[in-house]
N, C-alpha and C positions, 0 to 999 in steps of 0.2 A: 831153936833149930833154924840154920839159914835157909831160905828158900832164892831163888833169882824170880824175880818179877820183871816182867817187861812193861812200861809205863808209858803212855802217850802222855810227854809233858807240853804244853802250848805248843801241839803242831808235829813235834820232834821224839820219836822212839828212843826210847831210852831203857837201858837193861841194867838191873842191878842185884849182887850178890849178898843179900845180908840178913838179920836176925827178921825172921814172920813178924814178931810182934813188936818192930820198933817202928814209933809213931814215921807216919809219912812225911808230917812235919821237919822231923830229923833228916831224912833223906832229901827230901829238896833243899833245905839249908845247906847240909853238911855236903853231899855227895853229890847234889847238880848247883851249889850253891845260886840258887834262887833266892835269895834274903826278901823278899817282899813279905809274904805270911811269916807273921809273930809267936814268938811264943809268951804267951803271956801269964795266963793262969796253970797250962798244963792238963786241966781238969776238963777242959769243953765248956765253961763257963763266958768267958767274954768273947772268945767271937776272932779273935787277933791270929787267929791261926787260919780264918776261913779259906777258903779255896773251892772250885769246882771239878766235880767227877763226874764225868758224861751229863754235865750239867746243873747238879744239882748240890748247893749248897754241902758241906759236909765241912767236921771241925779237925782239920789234919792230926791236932794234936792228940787225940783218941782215936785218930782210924792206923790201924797196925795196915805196913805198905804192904802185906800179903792183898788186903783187899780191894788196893789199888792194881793190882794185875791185871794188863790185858785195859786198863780204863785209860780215859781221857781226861787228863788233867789241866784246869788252867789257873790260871796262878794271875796275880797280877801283873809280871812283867810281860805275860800273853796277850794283852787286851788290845791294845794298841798296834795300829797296824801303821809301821815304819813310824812316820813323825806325826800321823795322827793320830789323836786321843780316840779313846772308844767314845761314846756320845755319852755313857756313862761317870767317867771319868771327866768330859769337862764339864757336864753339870754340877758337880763338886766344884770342880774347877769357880766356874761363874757362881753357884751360891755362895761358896768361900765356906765351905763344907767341912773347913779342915783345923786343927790348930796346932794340935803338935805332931799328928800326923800318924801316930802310932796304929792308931785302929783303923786310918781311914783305907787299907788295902782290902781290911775283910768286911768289910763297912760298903765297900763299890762292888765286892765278890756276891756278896747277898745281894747287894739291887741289881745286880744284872742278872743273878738267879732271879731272882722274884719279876723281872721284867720281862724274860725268856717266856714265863706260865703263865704271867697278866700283865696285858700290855696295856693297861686302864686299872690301876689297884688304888682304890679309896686312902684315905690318910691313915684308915684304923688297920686296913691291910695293910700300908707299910709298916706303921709301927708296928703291927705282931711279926712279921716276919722282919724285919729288923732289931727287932726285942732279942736276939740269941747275940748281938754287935754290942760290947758298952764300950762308952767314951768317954773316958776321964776328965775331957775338959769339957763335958755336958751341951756338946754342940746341937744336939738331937733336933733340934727347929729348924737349922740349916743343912743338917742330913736332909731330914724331913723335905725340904723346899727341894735340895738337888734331888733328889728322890721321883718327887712330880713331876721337876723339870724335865728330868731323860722322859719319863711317860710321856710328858703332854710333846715331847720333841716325836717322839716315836707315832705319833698320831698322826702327826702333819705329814 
């Protein structure tokens, strides 16, 4: 059944006419093509599809855009304000956080969630709320490190 939703995407209202239950995933790629969030597994398993809804972590590829209606979305290509990086992003950046780059969208979507509701998270608090992110080329230590780093930036 088609519904229209209206979607706050990074900043910018956006209205769209299409099927209640096709992932949100779909719709930011396909119809505001924002290609940053992945589609990877499909299932909510790896994390490559992350993105933010009024904040908080969620896995685009299982949320149907009915329930994005009305919310606030950010995406990766949102974070960044003109030509500079969020603080999150170049923490990745300087750990070298990255390798082939696939995950690392919903990878920084998560730690800026998780940085948003603790702005001091232990190593083991990062690793559980980064444990829903996998990366294929097992970077997880240099996650880990730019991880800290936005923290311990965010402190000073």
């Amino acid at each position: 059944m088609d519904v229209t939703v209206t979607l706050t995407v990074n900043g910018k209202a956006k209205t769209i006419t299409t099927d209640a239950e096709r992932p949100l995933l779909d719709v930011l790629r396909e119809e505001l093509h924002l290609t940053g969030a992945k589609y990877g597994c499909g299932e909510g398993r790896c994390g490559a599809c992350t993105v933010l809804m009024d904040g908080e972590r969620i896995l685009s590829c299982v949320t149907p855009v009915a329930q994005a209606d009305k919310k606030a979305i950010t995406t990766i290509e949102g974070l960044a304000t003109g030509d500079s990086l969020h603080p999150v992003q170049e923490a990745f950046l300087a750990a070298g956080a990255m390798q082939c780059g696939y995950c690392t969208p919903g990878m920084i979507l998560t730690a800026v969630g998780l940085l948003e509701k603790n702005t001091n998270p232990t190593d083991q608090e990062i690793a559980e709320e980064m444990n829903v992110n996998l990366c294929r080329c097992n970077g997880y230590t240099k996650i880990l490190n730019a991880v800290r780093r936005a923290a311990e930036k965010r402190q000073r």
